[in-house]
C-alpha positions as CSV (number, residue, x, y, z in Angstrom):
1,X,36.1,-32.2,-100.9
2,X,37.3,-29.1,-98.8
3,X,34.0,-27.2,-99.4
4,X,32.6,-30.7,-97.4
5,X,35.0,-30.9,-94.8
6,X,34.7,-26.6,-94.2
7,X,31.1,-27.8,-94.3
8,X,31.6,-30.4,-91.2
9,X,33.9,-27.9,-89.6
10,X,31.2,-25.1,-89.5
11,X,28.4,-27.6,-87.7
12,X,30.7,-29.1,-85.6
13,X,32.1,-25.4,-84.5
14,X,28.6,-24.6,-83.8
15,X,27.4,-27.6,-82.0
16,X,30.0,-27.3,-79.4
17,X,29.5,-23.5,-79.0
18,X,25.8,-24.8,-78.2
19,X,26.8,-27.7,-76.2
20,X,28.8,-24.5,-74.1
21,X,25.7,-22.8,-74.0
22,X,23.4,-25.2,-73.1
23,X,25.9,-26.1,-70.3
24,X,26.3,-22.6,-69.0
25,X,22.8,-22.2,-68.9
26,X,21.8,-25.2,-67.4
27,X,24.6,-24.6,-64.5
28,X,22.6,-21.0,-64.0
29,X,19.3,-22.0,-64.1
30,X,19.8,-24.9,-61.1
31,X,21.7,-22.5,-59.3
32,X,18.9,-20.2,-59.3
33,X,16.4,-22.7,-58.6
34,X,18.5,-24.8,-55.6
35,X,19.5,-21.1,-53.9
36,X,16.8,-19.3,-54.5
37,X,15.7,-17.3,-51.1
38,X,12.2,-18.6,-49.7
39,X,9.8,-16.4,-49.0
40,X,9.7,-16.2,-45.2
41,X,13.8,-16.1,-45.8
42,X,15.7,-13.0,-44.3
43,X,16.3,-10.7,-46.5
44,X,19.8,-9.6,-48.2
45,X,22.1,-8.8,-51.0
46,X,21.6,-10.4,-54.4
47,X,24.2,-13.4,-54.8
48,X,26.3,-14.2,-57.8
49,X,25.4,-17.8,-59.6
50,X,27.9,-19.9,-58.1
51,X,30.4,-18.2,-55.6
52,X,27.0,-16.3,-54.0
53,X,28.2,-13.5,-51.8
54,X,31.8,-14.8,-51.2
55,X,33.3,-11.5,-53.9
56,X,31.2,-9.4,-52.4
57,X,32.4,-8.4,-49.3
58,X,35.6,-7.4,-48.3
59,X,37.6,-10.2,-46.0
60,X,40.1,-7.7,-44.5
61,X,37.3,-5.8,-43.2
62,X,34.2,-8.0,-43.0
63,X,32.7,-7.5,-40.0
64,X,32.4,-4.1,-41.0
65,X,30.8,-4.9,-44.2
66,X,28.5,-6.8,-42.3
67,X,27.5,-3.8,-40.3
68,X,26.7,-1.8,-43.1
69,X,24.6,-4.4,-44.5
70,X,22.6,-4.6,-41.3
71,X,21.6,-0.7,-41.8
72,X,20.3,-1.8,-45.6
73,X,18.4,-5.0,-44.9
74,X,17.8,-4.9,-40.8
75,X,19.0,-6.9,-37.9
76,X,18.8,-10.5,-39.0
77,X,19.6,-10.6,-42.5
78,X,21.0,-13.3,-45.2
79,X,24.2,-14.3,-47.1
80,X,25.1,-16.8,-49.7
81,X,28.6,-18.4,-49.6
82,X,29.0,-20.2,-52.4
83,X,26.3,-22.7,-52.1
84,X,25.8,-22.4,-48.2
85,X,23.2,-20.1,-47.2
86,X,24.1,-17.9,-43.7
87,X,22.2,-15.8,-41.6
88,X,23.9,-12.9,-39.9
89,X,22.4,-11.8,-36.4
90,X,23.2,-7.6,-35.5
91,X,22.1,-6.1,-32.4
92,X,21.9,-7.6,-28.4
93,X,18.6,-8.3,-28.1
94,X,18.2,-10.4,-31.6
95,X,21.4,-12.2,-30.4
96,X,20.0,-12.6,-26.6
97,X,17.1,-14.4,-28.4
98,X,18.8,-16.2,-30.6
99,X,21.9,-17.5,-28.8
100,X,20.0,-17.7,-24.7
101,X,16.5,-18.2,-25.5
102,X,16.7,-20.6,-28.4
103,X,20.2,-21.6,-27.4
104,X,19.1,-25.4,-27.8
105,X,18.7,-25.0,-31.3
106,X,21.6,-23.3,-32.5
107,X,24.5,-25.1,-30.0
108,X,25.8,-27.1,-33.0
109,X,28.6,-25.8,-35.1
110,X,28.2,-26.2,-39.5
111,X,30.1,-28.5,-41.3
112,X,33.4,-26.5,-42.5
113,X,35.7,-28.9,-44.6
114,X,38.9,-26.9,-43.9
115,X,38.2,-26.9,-40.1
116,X,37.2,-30.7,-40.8
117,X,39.9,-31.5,-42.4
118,X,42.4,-30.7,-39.0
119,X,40.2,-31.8,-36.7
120,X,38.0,-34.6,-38.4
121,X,35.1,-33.3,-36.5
122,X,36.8,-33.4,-32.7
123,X,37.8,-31.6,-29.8
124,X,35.4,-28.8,-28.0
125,X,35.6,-25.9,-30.7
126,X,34.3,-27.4,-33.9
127,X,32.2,-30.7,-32.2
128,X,28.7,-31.2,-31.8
129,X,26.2,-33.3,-30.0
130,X,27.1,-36.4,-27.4
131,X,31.2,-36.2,-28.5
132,X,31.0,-31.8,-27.4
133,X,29.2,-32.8,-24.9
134,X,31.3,-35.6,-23.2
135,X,34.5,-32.9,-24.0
136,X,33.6,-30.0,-22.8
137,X,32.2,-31.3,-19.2
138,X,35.0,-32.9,-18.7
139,X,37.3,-30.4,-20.3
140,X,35.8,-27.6,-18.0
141,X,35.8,-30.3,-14.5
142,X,39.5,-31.1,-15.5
143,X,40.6,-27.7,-15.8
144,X,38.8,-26.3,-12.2
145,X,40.4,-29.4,-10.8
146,X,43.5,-28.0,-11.3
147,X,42.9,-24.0,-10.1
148,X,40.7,-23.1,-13.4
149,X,39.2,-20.2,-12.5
150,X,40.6,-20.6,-8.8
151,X,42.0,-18.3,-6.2
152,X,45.1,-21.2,-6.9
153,X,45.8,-19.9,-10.0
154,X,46.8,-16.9,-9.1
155,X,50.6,-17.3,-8.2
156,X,50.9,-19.6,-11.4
157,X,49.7,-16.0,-13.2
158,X,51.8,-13.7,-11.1
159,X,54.8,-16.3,-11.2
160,X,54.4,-15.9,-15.4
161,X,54.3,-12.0,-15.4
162,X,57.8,-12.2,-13.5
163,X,59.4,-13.6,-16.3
164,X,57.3,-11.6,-18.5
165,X,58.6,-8.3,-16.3
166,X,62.4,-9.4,-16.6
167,X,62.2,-9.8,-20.3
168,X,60.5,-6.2,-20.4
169,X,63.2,-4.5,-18.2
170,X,65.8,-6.3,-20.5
171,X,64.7,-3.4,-22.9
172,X,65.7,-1.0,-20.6
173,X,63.0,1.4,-21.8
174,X,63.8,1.2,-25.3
175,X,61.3,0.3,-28.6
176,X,60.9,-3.8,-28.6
177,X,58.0,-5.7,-30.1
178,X,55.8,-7.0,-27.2
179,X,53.8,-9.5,-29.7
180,X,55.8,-13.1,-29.5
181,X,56.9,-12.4,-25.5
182,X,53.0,-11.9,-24.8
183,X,51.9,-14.3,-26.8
184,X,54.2,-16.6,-24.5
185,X,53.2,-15.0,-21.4
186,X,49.8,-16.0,-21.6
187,X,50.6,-19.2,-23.6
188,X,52.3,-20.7,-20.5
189,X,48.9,-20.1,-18.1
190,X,47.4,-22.7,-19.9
191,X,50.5,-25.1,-21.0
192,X,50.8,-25.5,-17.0
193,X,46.8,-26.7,-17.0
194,X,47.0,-28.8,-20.3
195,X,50.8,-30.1,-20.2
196,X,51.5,-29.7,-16.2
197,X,55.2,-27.1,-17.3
198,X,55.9,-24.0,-18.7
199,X,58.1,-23.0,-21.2
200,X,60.9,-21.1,-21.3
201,X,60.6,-17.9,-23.3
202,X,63.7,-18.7,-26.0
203,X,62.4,-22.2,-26.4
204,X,62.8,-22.4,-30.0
205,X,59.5,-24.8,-30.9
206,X,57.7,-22.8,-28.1
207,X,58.4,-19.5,-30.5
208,X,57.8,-21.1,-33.5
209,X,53.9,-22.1,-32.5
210,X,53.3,-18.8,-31.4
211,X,53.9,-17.5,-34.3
212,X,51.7,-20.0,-36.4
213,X,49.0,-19.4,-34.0
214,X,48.7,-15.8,-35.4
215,X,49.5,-17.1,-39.4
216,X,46.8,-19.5,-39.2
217,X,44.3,-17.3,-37.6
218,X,44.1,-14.7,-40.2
219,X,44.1,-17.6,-43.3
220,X,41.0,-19.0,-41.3
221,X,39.1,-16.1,-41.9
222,X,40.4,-15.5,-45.6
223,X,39.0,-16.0,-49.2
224,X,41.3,-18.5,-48.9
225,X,39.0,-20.4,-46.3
226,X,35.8,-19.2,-47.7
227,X,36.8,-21.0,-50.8
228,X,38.0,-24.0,-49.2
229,X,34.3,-24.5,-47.4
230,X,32.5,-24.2,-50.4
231,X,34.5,-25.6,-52.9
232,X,36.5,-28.7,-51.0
233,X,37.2,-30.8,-53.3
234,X,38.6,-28.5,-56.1
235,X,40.5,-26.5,-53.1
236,X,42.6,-29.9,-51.8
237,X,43.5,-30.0,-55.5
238,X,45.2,-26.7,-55.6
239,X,47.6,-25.0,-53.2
240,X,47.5,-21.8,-51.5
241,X,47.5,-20.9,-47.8
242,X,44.5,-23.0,-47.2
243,X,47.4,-25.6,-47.4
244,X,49.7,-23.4,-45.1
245,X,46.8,-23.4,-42.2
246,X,46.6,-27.7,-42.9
247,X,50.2,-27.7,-42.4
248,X,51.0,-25.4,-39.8
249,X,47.9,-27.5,-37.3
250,X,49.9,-31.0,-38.6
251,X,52.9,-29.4,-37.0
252,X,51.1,-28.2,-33.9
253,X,49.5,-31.7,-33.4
254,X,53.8,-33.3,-33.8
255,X,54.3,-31.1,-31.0
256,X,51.5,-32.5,-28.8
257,X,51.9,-36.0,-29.9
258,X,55.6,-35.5,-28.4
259,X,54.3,-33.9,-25.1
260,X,51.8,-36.9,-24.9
261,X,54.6,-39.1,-25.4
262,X,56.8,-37.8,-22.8
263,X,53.3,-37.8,-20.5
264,X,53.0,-42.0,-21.0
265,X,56.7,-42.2,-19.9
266,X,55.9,-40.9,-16.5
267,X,52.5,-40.9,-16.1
268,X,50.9,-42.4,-12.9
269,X,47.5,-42.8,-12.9
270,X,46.7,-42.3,-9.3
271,X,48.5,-39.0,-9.0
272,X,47.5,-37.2,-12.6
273,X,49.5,-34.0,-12.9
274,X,47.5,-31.9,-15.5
275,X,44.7,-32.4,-18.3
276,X,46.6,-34.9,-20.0
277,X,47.3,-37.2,-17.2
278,X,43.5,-36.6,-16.4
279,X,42.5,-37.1,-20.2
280,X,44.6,-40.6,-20.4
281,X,43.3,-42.0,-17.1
282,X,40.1,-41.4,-18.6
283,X,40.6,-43.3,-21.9
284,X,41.7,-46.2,-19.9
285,X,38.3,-45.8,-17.4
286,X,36.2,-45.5,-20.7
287,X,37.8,-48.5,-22.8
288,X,35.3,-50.8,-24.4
289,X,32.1,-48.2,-23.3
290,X,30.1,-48.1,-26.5
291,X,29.5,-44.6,-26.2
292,X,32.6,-43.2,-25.1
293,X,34.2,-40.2,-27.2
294,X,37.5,-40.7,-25.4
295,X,41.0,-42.0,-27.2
296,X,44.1,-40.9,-28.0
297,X,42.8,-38.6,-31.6
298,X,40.4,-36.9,-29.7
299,X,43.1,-35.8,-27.0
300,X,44.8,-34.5,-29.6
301,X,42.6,-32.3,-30.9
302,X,41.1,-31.3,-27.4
303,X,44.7,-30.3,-26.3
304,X,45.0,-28.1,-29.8
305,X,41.8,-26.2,-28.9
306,X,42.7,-25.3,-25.2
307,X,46.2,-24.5,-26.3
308,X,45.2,-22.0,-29.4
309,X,42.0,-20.5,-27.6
310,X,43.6,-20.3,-24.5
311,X,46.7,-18.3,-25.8
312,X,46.0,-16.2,-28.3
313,X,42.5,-13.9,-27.1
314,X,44.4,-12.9,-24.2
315,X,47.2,-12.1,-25.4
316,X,45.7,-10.2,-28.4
317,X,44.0,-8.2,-25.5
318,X,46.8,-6.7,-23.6
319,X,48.4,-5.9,-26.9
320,X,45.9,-3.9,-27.5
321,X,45.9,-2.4,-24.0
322,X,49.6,-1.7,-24.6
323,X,48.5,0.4,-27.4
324,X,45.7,2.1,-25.5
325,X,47.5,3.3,-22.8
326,X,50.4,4.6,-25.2
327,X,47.4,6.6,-27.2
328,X,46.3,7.6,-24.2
329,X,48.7,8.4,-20.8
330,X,46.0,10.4,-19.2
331,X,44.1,7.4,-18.6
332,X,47.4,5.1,-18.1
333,X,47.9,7.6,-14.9
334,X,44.5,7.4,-14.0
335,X,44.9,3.8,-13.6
336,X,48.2,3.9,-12.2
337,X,47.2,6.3,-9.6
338,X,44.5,3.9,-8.5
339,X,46.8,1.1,-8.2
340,X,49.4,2.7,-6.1
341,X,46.7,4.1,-3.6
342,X,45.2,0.3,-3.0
343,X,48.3,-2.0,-3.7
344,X,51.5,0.3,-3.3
345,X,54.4,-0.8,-5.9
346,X,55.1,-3.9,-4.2
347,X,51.9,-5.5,-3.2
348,X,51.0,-8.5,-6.2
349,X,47.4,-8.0,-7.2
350,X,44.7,-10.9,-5.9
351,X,41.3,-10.9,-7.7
352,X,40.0,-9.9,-4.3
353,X,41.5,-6.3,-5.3
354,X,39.2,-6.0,-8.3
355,X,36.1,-4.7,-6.2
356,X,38.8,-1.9,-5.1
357,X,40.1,-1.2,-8.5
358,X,36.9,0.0,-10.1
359,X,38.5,2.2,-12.7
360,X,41.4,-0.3,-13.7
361,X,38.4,-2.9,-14.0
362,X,36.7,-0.3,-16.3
363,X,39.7,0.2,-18.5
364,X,40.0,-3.5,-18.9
365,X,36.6,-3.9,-20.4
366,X,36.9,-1.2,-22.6
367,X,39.8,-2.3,-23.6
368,X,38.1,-5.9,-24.8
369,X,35.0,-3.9,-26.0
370,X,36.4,-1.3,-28.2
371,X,39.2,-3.8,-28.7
372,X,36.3,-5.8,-30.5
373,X,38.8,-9.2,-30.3
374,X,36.7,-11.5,-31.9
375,X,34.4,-9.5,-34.3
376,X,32.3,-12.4,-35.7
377,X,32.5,-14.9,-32.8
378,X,32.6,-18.8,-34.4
379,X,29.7,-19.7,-36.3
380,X,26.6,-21.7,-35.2
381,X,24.1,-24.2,-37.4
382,X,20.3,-24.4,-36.9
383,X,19.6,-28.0,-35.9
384,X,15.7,-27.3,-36.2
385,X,13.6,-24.5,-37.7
386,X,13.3,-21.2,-35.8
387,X,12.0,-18.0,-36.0
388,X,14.7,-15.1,-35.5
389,X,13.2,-11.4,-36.3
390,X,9.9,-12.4,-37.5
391,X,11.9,-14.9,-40.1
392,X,11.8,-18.5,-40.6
393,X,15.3,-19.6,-40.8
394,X,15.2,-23.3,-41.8
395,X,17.0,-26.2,-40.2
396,X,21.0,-26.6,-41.2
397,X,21.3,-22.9,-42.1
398,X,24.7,-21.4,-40.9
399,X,24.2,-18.5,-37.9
400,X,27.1,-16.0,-37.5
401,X,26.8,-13.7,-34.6
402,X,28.1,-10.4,-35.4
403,X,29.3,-9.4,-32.0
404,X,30.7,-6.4,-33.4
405,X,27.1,-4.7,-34.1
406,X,26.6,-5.3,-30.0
407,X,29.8,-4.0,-28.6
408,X,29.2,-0.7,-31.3
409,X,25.5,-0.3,-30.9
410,X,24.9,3.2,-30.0
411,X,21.7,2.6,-28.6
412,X,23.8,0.7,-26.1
413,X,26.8,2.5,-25.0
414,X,27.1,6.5,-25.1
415,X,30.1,7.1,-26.8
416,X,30.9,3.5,-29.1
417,X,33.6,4.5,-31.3
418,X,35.2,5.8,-28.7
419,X,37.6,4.6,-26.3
420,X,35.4,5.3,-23.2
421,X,36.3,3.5,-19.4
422,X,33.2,5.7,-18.1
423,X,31.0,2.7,-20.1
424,X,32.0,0.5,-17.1
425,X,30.9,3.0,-14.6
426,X,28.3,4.6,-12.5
427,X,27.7,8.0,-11.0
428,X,29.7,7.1,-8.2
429,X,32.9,5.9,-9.7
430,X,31.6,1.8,-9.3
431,X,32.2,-0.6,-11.8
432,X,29.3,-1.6,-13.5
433,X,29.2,-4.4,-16.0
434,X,26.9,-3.5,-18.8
435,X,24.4,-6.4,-20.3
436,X,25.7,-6.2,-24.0
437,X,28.9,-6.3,-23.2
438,X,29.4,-10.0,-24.6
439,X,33.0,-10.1,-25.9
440,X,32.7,-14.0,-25.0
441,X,29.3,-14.6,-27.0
442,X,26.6,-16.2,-24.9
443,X,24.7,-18.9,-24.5
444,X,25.9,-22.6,-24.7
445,X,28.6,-21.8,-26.9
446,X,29.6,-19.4,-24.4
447,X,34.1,-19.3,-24.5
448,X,35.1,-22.1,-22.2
449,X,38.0,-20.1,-21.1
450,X,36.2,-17.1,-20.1
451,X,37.0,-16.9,-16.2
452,X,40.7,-17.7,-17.0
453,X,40.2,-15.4,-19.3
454,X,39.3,-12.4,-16.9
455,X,41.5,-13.5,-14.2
456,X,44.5,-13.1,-16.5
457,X,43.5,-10.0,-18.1
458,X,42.4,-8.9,-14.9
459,X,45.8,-9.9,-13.1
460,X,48.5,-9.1,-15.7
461,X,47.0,-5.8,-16.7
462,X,47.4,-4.6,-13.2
463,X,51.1,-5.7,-12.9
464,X,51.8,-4.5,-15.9
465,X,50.4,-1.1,-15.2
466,X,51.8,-1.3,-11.5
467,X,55.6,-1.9,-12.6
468,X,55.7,-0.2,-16.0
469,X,54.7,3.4,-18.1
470,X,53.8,2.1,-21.9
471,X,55.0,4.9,-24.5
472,X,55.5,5.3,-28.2
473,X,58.8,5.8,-29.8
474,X,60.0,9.5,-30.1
475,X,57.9,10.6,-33.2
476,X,55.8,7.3,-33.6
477,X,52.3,7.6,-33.5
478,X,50.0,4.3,-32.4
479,X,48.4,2.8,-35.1
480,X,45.4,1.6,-34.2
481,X,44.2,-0.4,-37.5
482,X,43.8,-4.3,-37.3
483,X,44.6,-7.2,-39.1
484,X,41.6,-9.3,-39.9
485,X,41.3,-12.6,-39.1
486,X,39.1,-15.1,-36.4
487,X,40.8,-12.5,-34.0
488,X,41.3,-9.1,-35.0
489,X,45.0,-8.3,-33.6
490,X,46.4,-4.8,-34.0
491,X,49.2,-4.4,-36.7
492,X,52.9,-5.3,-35.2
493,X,53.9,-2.2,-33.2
494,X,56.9,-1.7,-31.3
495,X,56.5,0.1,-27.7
496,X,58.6,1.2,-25.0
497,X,58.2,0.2,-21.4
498,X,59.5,1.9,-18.7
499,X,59.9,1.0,-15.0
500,X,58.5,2.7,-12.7
């Protein structure tokens, strides 16, 4: 009777190790055959069954990874993602047709679960067709409205840098961490557009978003997130910081719901006082319209996106121009020099003073070439089939512009790995802006914020540089590494800054 049952054992042993087996190789074989590259594909790395490319590539460092594919398998080449198949684009002039000349077909954005799971598809970042559409015209009408990219912005900028300044002094020229008080600085520019008020620097929820803005940035552009997109429904069974980014937007979103709440108390419709005064008069014009993307959710979300991307680029920016100028006091005089010959000490800056402030204006951009903020822009989606480098790259194929191989390219500026004002000018000492120097992507993706963007970069930097002398700690050295993430951000520094 044992010798049977052993017997049974034996064959039953066996038939699962088969049944295994059979499985494992079944799962491989329609891997291969579903993401197999076709023939007019771009080129690329071999992918692992399963997870693709996703463990091959480092995600603290993967724009340069990216790079150094681009030198192995040319300018537009491919990536697998678990089962999501990506195209990478290196170099201006592949991007210039891609994103300008074929804009139309890639202005959609890919379906991202984690992304789609805080926003559900809405706002003007991750949307697509009619609902982007309708947002970001009246997003960008809204904001101009209200001195977006207007001369009548200015003293709301220049008004922000005084509180900025006073919390500077308060340091009295010894070491502080200039992170969450920039953060705030430029924070409050668009809190004025979007919520009509500013905050006030020791604002306790104020603080805490700042913060989170930077947490959730990095996770974004994690494993973490990678993972999530692929695999969504084993990832929302398993926690991690995926969960940490879902929680820390849920909490941003509270915060809004309360500002929108304090809006309805006071709102009147015939004197709207910012974005969301504009946004809720235009739910109520729009009610019952079959093809209106308007309501409450939406505003939500819209609100988010113009709060996070209107906060955290700049401020990443002049942290890094901080750190420059530290590194390098040679060219900190430079530009101080210039400044005191056009505006004095005591004169604010006006955009008008740009033209006049040639070298200032070349520091700038450097500073947000070399500062390389957003090394991978936000990723795009074929909505048709195209050709890109001699390549067919199929409909519904993901498209991630590496603005880093543009803003590097050596066959574009002299000097690329080094930090270089002289990019941004001619023979004669003129600013001249340079064709690849696309920081803000192009085409009809293009950052909405980009001429707040400038004028604040444009308008703090030179008040910051006219009032103060940015130094390292006695025997500190700048580090000048970054933290990965959508953004990259230098590591947390502390600085001194000294009135002049």
């Amino acid at each position: 009777m044992d010798s049977v049952l052993s017997a049974i054992g034996f064959f039953m042993y066996w038939d699962v190790k088969s049944l295994l087996l059979f499985m494992a190789i079944f799962i491989l074989s329609a891997d291969y055959i579903k993401n197999r590259r076709p023939a007019s594909f771009p080129p690329g790395p071999r992918a692992f069954p399963i997870v693709g490319n996703m463990f091959s590539l480092d995600h603290k460092r993967t724009h340069e990874d990216l790079m150094q594919l681009a030198g192995r398998y040319g300018d537009v080449f491919s990536l697998r993602m678990g089962q999501t198949w990506m195209v990478v684009l290196n170099r201006f002039e592949v991007m210039k047709e891609a994103l300008v000349n074929q804009g139309d077909s890639l202005a959609d954005r890919p379906d991202l679960p984690l992304q789609n799971d805080i926003g559900h598809g809405l706002g003007v970042i991750i949307s697509n067709g009619s609902l982007w559409k309708q947002q970001r015209r009246f997003a960008l009408s809204t904001l101009r409205y209200f001195g977006f990219g207007k001369k009548s912005l200015e003293p709301v900028i220049l008004d922000e840098f005084t509180h900025c300044a006073k919390d500077f002094r308060s340091f009295k020229g010894k070491s502080f961490a200039p992170h969450l008080i920039i953060n705030k600085t430029v924070s409050n520019i668009i809190c004025s557009l979007v919520f009509g008020h500013r905050f006030e620097y020791n604002d306790e929820k104020f603080g805490k978003l700042m913060m989170w803005f930077g947490q959730s940035i990095q996770i974004e552009a994690s494993i973490w997130a990678q993972l999530y997109n692929s695999f969504p429904q084993l990832m929302r069974c398993l926690p991690g910081p995926h969960k940490t980014v879902q929680n820390i937007w849920n909490d941003v979103k509270d915060f809004i719901r309360e500002e929108l709440k304090e809006h309805r108390q006071n709102w009147d419709p015939s004197d709207p006082r910012d974005y969301i005064d504009c946004y809720l008069n235009e739910i109520q014009k729009t009610e019952g319209h079959a093809d209106s993307t308007f309501d409450e959710e939406n505003l939500i979300v819209c609100v988010l996106d113009l709060f996070v991307a209107g906060s955290e680029t700049t401020s990443t920016t002049l942290r890094w121009a901080f750190l420059y100028m530290a590194k390098y006091p040679e060219i900190q005089e430079k530009v101080q020099a210039e400044i005191d010959r056009v505006l004095g000490q005591s004169r604010q800056p006006t955009m008008e003073d740009r033209v006049n402030l040639p070298y200032t204006d070349a520091v700038i951009h450097e500073v947000q070439r070399i500062g390389n903020i957003v090394p991978l822009s936000l990723p795009h989606v074929t909505s048709k089939d195209i050709q890109l480098g001699g390549y067919t790259v199929p409909k519904g194929v993901t498209i991630i512009p590496n603005l880093t191989s543009v803003l590097f390219d050596k066959n574009e500026w002299e000097t690329p790995f080094t930090f270089n004002p002289g990019h941004f000018l001619n023979e004669e000492g003129k600013f001249v802006k340079r064709p690849a120097f696309i920081p803000f992507s192009a085409g009809k993706r293009v950052c909405l914020g980009e001429n707040l963007a400038r004028m604040e970069l444009f308008l703090f930097f030179t008040s910051f540089m006219q009032h103060f002398t940015f130094s390292m700690p006695a025997g500190v050295k700048p580090v000048m590494d970054y933290s990965f993430g959508i953004t990259l951000a230098p590591h947390p520094y502390e600085i001194c800054a000294t009135s002049r």
